[in-house]
Every structure is written in structure tokens, then in C-alpha cells.
PDB file with one MODEL, atoms N, CA, C and O in Angstrom:
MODEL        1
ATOM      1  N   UNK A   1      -2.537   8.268 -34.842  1.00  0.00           N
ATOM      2  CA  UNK A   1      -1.274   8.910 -34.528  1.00  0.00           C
ATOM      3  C   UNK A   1      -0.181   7.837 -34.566  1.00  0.00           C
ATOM      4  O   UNK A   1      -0.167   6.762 -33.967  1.00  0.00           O
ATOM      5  N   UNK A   2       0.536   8.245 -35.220  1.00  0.00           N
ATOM      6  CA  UNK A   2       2.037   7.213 -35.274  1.00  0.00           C
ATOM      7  C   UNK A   2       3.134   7.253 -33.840  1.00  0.00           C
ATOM      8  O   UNK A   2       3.783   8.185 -33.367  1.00  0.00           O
ATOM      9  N   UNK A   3       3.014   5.962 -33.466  1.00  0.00           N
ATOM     10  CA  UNK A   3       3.900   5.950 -31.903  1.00  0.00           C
ATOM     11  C   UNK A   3       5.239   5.043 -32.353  1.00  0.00           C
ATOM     12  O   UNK A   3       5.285   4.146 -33.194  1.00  0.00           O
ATOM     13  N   UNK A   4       6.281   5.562 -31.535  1.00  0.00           N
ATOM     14  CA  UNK A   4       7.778   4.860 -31.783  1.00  0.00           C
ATOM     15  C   UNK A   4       7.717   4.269 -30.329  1.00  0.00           C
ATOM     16  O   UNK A   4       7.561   4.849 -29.254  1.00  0.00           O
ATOM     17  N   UNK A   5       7.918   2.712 -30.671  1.00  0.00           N
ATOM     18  CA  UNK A   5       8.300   1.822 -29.863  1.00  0.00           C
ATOM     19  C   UNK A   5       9.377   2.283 -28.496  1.00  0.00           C
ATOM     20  O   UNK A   5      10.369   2.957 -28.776  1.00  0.00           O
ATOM     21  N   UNK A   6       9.186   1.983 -27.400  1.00  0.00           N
ATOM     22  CA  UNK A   6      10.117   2.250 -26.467  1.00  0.00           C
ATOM     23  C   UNK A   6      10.387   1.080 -25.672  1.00  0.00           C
ATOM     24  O   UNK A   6       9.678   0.074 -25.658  1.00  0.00           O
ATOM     25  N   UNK A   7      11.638   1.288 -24.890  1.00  0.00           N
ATOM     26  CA  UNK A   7      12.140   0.258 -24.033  1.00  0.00           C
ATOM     27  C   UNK A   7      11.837   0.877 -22.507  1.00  0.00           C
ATOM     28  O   UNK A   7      12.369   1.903 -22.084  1.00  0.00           O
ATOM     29  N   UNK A   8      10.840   0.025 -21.731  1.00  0.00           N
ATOM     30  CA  UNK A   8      10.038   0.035 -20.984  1.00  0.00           C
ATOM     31  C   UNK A   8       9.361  -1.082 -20.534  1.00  0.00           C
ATOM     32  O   UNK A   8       8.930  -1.974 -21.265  1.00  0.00           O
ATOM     33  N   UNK A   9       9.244  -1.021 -19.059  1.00  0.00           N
ATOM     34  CA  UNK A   9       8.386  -2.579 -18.345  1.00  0.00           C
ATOM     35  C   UNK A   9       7.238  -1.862 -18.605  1.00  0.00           C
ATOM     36  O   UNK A   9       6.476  -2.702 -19.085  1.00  0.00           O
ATOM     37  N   UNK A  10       6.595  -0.670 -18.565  1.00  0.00           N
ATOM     38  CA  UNK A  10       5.383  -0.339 -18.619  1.00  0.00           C
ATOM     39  C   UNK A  10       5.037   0.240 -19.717  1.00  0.00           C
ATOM     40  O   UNK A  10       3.857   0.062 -20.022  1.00  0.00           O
ATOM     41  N   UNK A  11       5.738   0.957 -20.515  1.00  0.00           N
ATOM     42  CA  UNK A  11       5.088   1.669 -21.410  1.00  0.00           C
ATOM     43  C   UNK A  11       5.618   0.949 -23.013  1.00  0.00           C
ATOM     44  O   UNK A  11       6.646   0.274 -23.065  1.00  0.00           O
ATOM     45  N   UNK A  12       4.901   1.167 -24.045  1.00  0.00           N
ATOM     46  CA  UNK A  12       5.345   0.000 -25.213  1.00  0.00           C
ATOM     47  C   UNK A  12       5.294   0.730 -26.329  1.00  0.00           C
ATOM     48  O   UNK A  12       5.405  -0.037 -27.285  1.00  0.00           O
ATOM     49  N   UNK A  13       5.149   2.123 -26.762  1.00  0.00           N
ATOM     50  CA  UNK A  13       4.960   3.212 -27.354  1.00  0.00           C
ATOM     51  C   UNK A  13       4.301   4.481 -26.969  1.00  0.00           C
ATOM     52  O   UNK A  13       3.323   4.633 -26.237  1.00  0.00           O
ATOM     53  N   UNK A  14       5.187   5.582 -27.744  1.00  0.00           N
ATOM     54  CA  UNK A  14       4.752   6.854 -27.345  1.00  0.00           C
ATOM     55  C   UNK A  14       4.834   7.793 -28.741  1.00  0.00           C
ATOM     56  O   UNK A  14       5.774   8.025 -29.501  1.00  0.00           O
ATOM     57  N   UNK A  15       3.221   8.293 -28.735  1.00  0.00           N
ATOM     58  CA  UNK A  15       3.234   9.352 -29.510  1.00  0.00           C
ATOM     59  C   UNK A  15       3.253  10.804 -29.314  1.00  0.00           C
ATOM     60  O   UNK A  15       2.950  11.309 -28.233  1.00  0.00           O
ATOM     61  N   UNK A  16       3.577  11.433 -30.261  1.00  0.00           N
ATOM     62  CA  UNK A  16       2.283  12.835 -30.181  1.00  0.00           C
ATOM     63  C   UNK A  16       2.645  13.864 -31.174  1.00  0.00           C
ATOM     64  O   UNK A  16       3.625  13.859 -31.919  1.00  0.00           O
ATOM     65  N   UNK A  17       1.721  14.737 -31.075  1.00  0.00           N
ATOM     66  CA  UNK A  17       1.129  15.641 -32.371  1.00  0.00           C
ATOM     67  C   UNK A  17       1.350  17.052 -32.062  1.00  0.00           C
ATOM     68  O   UNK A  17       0.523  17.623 -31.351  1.00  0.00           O
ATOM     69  N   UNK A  18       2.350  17.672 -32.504  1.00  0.00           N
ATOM     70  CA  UNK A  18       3.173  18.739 -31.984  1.00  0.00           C
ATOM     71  C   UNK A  18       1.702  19.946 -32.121  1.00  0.00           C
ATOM     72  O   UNK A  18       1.249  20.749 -31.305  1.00  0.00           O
ATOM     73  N   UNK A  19       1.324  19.623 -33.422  1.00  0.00           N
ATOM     74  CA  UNK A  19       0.013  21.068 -33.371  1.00  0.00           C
ATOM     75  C   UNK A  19      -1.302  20.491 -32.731  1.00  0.00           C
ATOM     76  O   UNK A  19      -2.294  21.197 -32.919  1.00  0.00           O
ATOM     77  N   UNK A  20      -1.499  19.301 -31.988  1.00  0.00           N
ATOM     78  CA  UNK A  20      -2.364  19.419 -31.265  1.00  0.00           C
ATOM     79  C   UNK A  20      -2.137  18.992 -29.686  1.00  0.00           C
ATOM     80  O   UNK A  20      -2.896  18.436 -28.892  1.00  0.00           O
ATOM     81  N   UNK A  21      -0.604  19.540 -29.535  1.00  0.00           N
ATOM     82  CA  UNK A  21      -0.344  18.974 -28.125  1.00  0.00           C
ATOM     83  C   UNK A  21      -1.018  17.684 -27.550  1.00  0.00           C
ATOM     84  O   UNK A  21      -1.375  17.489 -26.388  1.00  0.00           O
ATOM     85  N   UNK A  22      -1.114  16.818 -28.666  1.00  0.00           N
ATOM     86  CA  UNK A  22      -1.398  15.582 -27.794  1.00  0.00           C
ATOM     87  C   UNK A  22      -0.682  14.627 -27.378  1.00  0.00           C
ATOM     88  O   UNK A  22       0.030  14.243 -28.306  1.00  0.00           O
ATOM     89  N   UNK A  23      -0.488  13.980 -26.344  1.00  0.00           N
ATOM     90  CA  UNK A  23       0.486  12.665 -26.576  1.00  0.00           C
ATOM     91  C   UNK A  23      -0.179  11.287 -26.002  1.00  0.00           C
ATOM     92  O   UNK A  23      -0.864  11.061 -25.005  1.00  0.00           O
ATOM     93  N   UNK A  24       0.293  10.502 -27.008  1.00  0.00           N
ATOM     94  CA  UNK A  24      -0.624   9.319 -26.983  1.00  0.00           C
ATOM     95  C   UNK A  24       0.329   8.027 -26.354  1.00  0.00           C
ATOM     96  O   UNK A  24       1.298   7.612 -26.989  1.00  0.00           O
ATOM     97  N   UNK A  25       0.002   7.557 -25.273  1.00  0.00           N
ATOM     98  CA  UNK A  25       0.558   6.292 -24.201  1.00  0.00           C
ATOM     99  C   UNK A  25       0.524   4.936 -24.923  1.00  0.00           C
ATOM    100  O   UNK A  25      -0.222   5.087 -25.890  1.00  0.00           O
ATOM    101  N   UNK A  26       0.826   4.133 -24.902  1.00  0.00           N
ATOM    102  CA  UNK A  26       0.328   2.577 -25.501  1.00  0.00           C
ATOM    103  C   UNK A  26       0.792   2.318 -24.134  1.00  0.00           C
ATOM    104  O   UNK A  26       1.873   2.877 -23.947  1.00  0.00           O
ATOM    105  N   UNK A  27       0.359   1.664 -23.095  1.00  0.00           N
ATOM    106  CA  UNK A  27       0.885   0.969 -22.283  1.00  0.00           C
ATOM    107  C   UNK A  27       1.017  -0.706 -22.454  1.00  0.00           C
ATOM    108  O   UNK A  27       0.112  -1.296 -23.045  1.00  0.00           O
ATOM    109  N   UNK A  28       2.082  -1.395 -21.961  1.00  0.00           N
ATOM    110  CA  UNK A  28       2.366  -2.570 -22.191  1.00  0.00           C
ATOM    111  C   UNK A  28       0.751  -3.716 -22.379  1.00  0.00           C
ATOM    112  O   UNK A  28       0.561  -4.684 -23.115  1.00  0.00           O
ATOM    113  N   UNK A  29      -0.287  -2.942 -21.206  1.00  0.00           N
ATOM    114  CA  UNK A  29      -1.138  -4.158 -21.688  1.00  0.00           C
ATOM    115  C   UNK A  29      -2.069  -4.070 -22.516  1.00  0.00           C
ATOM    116  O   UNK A  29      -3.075  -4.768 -22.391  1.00  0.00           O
ATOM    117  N   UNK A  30      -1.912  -3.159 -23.565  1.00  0.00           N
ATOM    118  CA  UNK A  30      -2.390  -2.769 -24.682  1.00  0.00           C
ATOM    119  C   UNK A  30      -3.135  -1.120 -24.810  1.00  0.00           C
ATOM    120  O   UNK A  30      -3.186  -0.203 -25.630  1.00  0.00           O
ATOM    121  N   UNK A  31      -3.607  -1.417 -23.533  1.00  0.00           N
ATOM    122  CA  UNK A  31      -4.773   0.215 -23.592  1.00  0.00           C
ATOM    123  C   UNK A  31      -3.920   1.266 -23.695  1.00  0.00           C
ATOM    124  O   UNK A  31      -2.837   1.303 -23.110  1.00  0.00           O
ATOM    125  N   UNK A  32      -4.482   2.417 -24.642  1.00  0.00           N
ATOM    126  CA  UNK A  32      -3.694   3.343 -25.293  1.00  0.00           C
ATOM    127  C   UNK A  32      -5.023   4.619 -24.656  1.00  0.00           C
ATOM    128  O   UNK A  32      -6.251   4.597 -24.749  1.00  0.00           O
ATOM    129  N   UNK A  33      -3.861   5.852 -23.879  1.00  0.00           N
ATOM    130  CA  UNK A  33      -4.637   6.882 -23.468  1.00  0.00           C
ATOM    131  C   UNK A  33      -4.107   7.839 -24.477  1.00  0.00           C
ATOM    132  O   UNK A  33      -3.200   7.408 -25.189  1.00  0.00           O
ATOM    133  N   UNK A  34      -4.584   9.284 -24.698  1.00  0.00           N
ATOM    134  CA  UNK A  34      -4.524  10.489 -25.046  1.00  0.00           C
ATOM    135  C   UNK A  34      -4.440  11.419 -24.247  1.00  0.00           C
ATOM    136  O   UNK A  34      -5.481  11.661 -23.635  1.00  0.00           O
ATOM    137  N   UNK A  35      -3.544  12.058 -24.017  1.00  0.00           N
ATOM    138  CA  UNK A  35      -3.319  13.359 -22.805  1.00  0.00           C
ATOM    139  C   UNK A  35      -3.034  14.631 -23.599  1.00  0.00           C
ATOM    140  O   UNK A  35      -2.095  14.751 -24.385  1.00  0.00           O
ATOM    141  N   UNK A  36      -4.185  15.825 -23.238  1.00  0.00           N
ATOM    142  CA  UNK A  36      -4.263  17.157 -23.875  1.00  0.00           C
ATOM    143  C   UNK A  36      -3.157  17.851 -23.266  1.00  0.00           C
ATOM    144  O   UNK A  36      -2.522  17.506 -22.270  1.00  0.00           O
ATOM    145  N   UNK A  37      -2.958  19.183 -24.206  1.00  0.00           N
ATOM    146  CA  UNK A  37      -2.291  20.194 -24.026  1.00  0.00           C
ATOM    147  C   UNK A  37      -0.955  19.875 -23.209  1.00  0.00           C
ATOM    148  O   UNK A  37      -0.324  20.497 -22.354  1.00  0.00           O
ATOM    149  N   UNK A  38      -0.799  18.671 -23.821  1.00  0.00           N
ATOM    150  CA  UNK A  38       1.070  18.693 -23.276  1.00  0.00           C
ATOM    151  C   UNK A  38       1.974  19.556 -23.774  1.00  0.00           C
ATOM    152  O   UNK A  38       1.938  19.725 -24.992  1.00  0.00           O
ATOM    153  N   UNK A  39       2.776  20.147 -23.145  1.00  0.00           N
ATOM    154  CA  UNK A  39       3.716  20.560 -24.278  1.00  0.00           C
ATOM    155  C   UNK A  39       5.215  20.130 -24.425  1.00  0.00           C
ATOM    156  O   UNK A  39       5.970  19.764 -23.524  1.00  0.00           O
ATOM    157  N   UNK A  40       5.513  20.273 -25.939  1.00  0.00           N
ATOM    158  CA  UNK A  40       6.353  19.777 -26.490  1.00  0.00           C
ATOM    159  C   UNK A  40       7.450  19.325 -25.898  1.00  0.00           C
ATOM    160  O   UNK A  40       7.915  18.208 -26.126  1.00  0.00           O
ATOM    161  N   UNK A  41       8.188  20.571 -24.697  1.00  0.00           N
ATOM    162  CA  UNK A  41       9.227  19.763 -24.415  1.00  0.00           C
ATOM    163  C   UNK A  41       9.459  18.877 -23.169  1.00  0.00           C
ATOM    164  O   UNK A  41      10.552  18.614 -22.667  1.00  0.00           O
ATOM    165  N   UNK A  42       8.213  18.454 -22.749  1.00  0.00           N
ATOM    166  CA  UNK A  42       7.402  17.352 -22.199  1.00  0.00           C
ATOM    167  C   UNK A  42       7.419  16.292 -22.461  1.00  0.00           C
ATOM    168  O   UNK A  42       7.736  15.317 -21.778  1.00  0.00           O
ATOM    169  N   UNK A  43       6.907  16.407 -23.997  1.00  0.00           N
ATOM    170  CA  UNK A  43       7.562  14.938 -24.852  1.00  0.00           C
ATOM    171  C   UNK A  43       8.845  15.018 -24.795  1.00  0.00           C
ATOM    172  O   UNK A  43       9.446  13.970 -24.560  1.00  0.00           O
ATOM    173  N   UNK A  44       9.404  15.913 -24.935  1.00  0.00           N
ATOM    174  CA  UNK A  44      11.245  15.453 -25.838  1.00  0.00           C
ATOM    175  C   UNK A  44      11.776  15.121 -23.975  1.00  0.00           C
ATOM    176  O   UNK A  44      12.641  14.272 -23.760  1.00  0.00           O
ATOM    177  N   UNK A  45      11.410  15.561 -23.315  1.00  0.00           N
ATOM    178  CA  UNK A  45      12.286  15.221 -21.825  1.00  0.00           C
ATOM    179  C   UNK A  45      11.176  14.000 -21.796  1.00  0.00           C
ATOM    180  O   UNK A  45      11.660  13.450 -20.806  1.00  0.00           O
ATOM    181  N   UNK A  46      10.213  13.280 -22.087  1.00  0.00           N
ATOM    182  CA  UNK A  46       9.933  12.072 -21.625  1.00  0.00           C
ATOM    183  C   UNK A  46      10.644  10.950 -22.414  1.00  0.00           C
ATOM    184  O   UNK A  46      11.083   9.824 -22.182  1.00  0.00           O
ATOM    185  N   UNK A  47      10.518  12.023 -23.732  1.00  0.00           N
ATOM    186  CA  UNK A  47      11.347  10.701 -25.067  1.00  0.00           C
ATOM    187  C   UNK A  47      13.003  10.497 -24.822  1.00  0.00           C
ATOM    188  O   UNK A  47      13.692   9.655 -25.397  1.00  0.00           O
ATOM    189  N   UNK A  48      13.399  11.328 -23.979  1.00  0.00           N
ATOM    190  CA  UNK A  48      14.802  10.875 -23.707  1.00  0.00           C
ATOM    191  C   UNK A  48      15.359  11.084 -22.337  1.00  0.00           C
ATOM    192  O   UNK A  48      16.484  11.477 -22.026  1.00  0.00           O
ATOM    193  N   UNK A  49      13.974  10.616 -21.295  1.00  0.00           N
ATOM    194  CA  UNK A  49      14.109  10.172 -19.704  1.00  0.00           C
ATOM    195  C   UNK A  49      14.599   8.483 -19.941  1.00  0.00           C
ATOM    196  O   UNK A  49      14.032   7.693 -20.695  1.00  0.00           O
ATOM    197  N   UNK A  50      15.975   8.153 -18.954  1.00  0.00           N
ATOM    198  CA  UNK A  50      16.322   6.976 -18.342  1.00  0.00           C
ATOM    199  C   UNK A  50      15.453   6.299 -18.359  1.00  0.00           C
ATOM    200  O   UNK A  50      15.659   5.175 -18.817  1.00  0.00           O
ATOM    201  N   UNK A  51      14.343   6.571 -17.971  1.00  0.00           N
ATOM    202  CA  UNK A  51      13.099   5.342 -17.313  1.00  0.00           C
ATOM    203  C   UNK A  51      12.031   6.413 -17.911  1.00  0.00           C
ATOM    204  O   UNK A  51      11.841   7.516 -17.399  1.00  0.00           O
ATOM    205  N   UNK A  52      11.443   5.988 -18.928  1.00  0.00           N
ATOM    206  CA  UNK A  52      10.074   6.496 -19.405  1.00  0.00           C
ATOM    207  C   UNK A  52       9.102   6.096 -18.557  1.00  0.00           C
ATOM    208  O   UNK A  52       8.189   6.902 -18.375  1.00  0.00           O
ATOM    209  N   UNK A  53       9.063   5.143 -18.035  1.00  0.00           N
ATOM    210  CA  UNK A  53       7.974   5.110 -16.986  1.00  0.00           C
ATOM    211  C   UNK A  53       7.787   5.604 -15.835  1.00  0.00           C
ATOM    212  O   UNK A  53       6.671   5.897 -15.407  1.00  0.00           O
ATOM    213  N   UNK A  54       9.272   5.807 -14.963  1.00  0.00           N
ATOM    214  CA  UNK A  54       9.118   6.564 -13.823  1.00  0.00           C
ATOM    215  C   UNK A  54       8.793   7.929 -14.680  1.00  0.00           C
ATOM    216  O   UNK A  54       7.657   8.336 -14.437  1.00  0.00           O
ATOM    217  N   UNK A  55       9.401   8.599 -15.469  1.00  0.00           N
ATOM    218  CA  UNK A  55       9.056  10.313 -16.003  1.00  0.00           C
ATOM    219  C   UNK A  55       7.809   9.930 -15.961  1.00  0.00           C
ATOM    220  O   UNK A  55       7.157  10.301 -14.986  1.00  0.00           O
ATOM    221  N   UNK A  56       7.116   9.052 -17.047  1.00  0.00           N
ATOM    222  CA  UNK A  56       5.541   9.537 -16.928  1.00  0.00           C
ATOM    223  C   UNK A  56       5.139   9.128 -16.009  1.00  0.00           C
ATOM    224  O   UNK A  56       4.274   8.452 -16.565  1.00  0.00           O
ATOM    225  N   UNK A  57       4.982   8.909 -14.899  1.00  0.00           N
ATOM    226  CA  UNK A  57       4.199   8.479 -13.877  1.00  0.00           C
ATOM    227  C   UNK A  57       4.771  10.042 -13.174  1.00  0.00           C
ATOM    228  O   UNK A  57       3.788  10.781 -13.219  1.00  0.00           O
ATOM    229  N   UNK A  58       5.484  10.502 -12.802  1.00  0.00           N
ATOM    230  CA  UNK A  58       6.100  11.495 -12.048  1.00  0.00           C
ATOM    231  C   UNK A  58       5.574  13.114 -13.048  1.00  0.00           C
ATOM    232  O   UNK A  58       5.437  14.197 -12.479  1.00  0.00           O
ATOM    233  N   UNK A  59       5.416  12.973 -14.124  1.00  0.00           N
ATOM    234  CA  UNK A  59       5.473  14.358 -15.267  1.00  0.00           C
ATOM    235  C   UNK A  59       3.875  14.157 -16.031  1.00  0.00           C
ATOM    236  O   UNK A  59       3.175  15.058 -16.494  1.00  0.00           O
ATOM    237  N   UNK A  60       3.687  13.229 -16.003  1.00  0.00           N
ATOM    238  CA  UNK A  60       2.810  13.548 -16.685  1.00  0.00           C
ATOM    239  C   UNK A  60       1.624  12.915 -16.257  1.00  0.00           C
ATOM    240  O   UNK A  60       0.638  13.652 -16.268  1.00  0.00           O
ATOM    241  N   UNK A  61       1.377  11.308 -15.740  1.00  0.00           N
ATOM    242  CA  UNK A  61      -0.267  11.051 -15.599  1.00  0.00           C
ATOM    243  C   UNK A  61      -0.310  11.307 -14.106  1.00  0.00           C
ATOM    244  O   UNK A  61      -1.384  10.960 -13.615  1.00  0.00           O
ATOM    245  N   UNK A  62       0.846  11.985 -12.968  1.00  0.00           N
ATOM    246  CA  UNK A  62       0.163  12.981 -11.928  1.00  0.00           C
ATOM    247  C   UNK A  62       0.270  14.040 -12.345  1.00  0.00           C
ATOM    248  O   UNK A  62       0.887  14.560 -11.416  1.00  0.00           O
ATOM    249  N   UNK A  63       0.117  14.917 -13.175  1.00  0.00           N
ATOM    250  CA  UNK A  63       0.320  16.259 -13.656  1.00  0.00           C
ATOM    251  C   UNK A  63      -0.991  16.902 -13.507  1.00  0.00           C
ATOM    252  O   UNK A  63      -1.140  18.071 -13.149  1.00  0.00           O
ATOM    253  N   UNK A  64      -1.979  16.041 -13.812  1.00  0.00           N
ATOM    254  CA  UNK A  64      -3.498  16.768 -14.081  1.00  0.00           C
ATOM    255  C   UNK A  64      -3.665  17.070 -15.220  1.00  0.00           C
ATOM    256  O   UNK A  64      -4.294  18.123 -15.319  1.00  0.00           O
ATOM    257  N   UNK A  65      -3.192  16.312 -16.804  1.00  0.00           N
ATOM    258  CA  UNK A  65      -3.500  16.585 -17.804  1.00  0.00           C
ATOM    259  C   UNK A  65      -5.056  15.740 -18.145  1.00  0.00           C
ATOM    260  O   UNK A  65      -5.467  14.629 -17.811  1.00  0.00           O
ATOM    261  N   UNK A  66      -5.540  16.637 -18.805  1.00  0.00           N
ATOM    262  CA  UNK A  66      -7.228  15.568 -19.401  1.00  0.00           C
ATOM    263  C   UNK A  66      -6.747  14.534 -19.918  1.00  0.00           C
ATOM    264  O   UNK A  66      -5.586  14.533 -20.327  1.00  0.00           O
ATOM    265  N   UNK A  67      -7.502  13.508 -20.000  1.00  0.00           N
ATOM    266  CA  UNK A  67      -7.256  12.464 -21.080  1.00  0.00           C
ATOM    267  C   UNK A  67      -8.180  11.644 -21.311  1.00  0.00           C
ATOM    268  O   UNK A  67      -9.334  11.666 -20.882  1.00  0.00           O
ATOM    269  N   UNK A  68      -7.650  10.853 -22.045  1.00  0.00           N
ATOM    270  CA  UNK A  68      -9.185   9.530 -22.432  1.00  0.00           C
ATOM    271  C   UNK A  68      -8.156   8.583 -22.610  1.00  0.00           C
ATOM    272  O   UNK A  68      -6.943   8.593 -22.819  1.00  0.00           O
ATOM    273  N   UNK A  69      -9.128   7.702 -22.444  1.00  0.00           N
ATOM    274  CA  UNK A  69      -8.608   5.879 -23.351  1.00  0.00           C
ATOM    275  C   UNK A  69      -9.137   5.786 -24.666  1.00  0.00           C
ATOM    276  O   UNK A  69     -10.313   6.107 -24.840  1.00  0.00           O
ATOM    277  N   UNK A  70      -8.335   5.333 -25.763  1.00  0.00           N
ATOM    278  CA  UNK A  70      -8.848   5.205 -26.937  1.00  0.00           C
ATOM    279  C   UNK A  70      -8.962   4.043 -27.688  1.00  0.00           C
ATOM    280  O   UNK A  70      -9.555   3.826 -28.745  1.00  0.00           O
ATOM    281  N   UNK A  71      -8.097   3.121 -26.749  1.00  0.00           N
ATOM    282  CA  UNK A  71      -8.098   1.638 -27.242  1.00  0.00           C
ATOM    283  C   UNK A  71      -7.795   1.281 -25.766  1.00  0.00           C
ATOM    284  O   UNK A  71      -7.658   0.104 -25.431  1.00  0.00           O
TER     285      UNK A  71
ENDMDL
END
């Protein structure tokens, strides 16, 4: 999955895949998770939150979405 670089102490790219609701984390110290059935405008309010890291910490990895580590 192709991720666009962000400006962030914690997070260092963010993807995701509109037809498989996924969105994919790179966090700064490299490990990259996958979180199911997000939806879309989830991403677009994380991709253009002030602080991508407070949103995802607040919206999305306490949300209770599944996920894995993939790197």
C-alpha cells in the first residue's frame, strides 16, 4: 500500500485503500500496523487533523478497530 509522508513526532506515514477500508500506520520507529474496516472519512478527518497523532490515538487505535503489525 502506498503511504504519504506526514508531519508528526509519532506517526511518519499514512495509508489506505478506499475498497478495502484499510488504513495502514508507519509509526516513527518503523513498525507499520493495518487497521480494518475504517471508514473513509476517518481517513480524510485524520489526513487533515492538526496533530495526526493526538486524532489517531483518540479516533482510531482506541476505537476497537482489528489490526495487525506488518512490518
Amino acid at each position: 500500500m502506498r503511504r504519504e509522508q506526514v508531519q508528526s513526532e509519532a506517526l511518519r506515514s499514512i495509508g489506505y485503500d478506499p475498497d478495502e477500508r484499510v488504513l495502514e500506520v508507519e509509526f516513527e520507529s518503523g513498525d507499520v500496523y493495518r487497521y480494518r474496516d475504517v471508514p473513509p472519512e476517518l481517513h480524510a478527518r485524520l489526513m487533515a487533523a492538526g496533530s495526526h497523532g493526538e486524532f489517531f490515538v483518540a479516533h482510531v487505535r482506541n476505537a476497537g478497530f482489528d489490526y495487525e503489525q506488518v512490518e
